[in-house]
N, C-alpha and C positions, 0 to 999 in steps of 0.2 A: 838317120837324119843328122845332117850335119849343125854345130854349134851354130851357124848365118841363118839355117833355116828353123830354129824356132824363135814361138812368138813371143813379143818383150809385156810384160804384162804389165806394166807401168801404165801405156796406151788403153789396156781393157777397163784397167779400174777407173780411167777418168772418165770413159766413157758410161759405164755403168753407173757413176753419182749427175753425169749430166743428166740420163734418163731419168732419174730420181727425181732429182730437182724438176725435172716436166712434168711428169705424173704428179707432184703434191699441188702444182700450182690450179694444175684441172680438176680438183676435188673441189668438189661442191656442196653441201649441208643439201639433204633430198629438204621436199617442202613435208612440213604437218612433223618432223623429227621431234621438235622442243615441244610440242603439243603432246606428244605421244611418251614424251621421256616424264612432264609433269603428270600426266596421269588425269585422275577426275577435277582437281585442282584449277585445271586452265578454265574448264564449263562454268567455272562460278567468278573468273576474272582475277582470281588471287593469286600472286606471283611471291613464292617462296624464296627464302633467301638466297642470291647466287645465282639464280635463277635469269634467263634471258629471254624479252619477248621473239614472240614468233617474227619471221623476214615479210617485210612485206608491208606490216604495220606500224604506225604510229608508236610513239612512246608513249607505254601504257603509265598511266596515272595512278594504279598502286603497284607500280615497281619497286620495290624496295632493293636500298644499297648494301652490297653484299655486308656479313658481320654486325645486321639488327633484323630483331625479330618481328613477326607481323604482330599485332594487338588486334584481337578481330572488334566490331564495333559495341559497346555495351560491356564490355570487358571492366572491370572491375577487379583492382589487384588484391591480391588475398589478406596481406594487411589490414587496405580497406576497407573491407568486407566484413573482416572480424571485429573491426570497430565500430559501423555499423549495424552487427548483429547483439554486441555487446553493449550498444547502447541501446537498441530497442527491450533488450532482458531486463534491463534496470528499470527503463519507461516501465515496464510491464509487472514488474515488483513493486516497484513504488503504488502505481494504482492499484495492486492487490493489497498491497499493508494498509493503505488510506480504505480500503473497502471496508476493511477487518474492524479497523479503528471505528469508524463509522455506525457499523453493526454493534461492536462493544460498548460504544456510549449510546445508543438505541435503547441497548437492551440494559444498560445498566440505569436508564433514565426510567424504565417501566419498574423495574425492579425494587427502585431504592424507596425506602420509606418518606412520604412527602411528594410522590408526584402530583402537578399540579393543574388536573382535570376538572377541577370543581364540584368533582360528585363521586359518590363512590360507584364501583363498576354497577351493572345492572345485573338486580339478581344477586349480590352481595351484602349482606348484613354490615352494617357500623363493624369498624374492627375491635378489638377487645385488649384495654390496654391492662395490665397488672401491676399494681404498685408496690415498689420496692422500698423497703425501710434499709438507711445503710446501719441502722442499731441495730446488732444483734436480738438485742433483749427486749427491744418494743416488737419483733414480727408476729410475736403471736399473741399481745396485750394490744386490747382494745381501752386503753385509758386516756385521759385527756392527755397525761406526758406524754404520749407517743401517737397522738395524734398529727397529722399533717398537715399543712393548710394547701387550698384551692384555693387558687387568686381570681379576684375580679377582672384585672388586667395584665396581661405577660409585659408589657412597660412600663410597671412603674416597681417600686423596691418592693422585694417579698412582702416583706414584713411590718410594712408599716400598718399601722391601726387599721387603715381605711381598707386595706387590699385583700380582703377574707371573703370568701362567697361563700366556703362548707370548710369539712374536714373529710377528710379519708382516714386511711390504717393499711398498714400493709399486707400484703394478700390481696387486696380488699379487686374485686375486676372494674373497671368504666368502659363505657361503651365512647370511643373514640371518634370527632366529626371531623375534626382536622387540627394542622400543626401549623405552626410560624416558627421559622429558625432564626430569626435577627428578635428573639424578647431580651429582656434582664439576663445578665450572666447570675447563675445562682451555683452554688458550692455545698456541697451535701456535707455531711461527719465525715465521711473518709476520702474527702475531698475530691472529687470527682465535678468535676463542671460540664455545666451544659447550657445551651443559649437555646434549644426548644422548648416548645411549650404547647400543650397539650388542649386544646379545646374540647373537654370528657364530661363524661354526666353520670352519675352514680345510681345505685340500680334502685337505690329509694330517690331519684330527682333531682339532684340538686349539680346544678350545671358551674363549672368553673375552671381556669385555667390552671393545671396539672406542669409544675416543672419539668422537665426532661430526667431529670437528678433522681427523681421519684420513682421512674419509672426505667424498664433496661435499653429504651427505644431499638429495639429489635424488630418490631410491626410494623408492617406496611398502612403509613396514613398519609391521605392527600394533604396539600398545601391549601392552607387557608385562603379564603378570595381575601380582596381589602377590604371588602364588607361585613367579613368574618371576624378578621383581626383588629374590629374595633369592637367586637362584641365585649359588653362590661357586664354581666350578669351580677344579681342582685345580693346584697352582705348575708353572710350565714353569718 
């Protein structure tokens, strides 16, 4: 074959990119492709990011633009959430310490000597009060120097002339009916004060108001009614 007779291949290749450029223009996207590329995703109507509706249809209403995310509905960011959760713990600490609180002053209102029932429980005897001398040396002398006084009234001064109903001694037990905490402040020997006052009755009779001072107020005694706390019994 002679150099005339072959072929210039210049001519082939242009021909070869025409056909090309033909063939890309007749490509067609088949129908159900982008259905079929989102997978279960298209059934519930959510279009992921980048994502292109199907041909054919309408632009769909949660298309989302490519580079954001979908937020699905009820969504709740994790921040949020923990704030949220973090504030219902606290809600819920607080009503448990208020509960406790609650319970505590309950039970220390049963507890404490001086509640104020007006009778004592049922089926419970008078309680039993013990008189305390702060002199050493009178506890076990029954003499008049170390005698005590029982007042007539927890309001007015120990010691004045009028205010005597009996006497005690230390050791000595009374049968306890009830207390007032607002009487005369009185001041023992070893100086201890106290502002109750004992409405007691000694085992030979004689009924009178009992200082606080006198006594170690350790016993459980209800509160005086107001018709108690005017009781004046009679001068020993």
């Amino acid at each position: 074959m002679s150099p005339d007779d072959e072929e210039d291949p210049q001519p082939t290749v242009a021909v070869l990119r025409a056909r090309l450029r033909a063939a890309e223009t007749e490509i067609r996207t088949p129908p159900g492709l982008w259905e079929r590329v989102r997978g279960p995703e298209a059934a519930g109507g959510v279009l992921t990011a980048g994502s292109a509706p199907a041909r054919g249809s309408g632009p769909a209403k949660d298309c989302v633009p490519p580079g954001r995310s979908v937020r699905p509905r009820g969504f709740v960011p994790h921040a949020r959430a923990s704030r949220r959760a973090g504030h219902h713990r606290a809600v819920l600490s607080l009503a448990a310490a208020l509960a406790v609180l609650l319970i505590g002053a309950g039970g220390w209102l049963l507890l404490t000597p001086g509640v104020p029932d007006g009778q004592h429980p049922a089926g419970h005897a008078a309680p039993t009060l013990t008189v305390h001398n702060a002199e050493t040396a009178c506890r076990d002398h029954r003499t008049l120097e170390c005698a005590l006084r029982l007042a007539r009234t927890p309001y007015g001064r120990y010691a004045a002339p009028d205010n005597a109903a009996g006497h005690v001694w230390g050791r000595d037990r009374l049968s306890a009916r009830c207390v007032v905490t607002d009487g005369t402040l009185v001041r023992d020997e070893s100086g201890m004060t106290s502002t109750r006052w004992y409405l007691a009755t000694t085992r030979e009779g004689t009924t009178g108001w009992l200082p606080g001072v006198r006594t170690r107020n350790t016993t459980e005694v209800r509160l005086c009614t107001t018709e108690e706390a005017r009781v004046r019994p009679g001068r020993g």
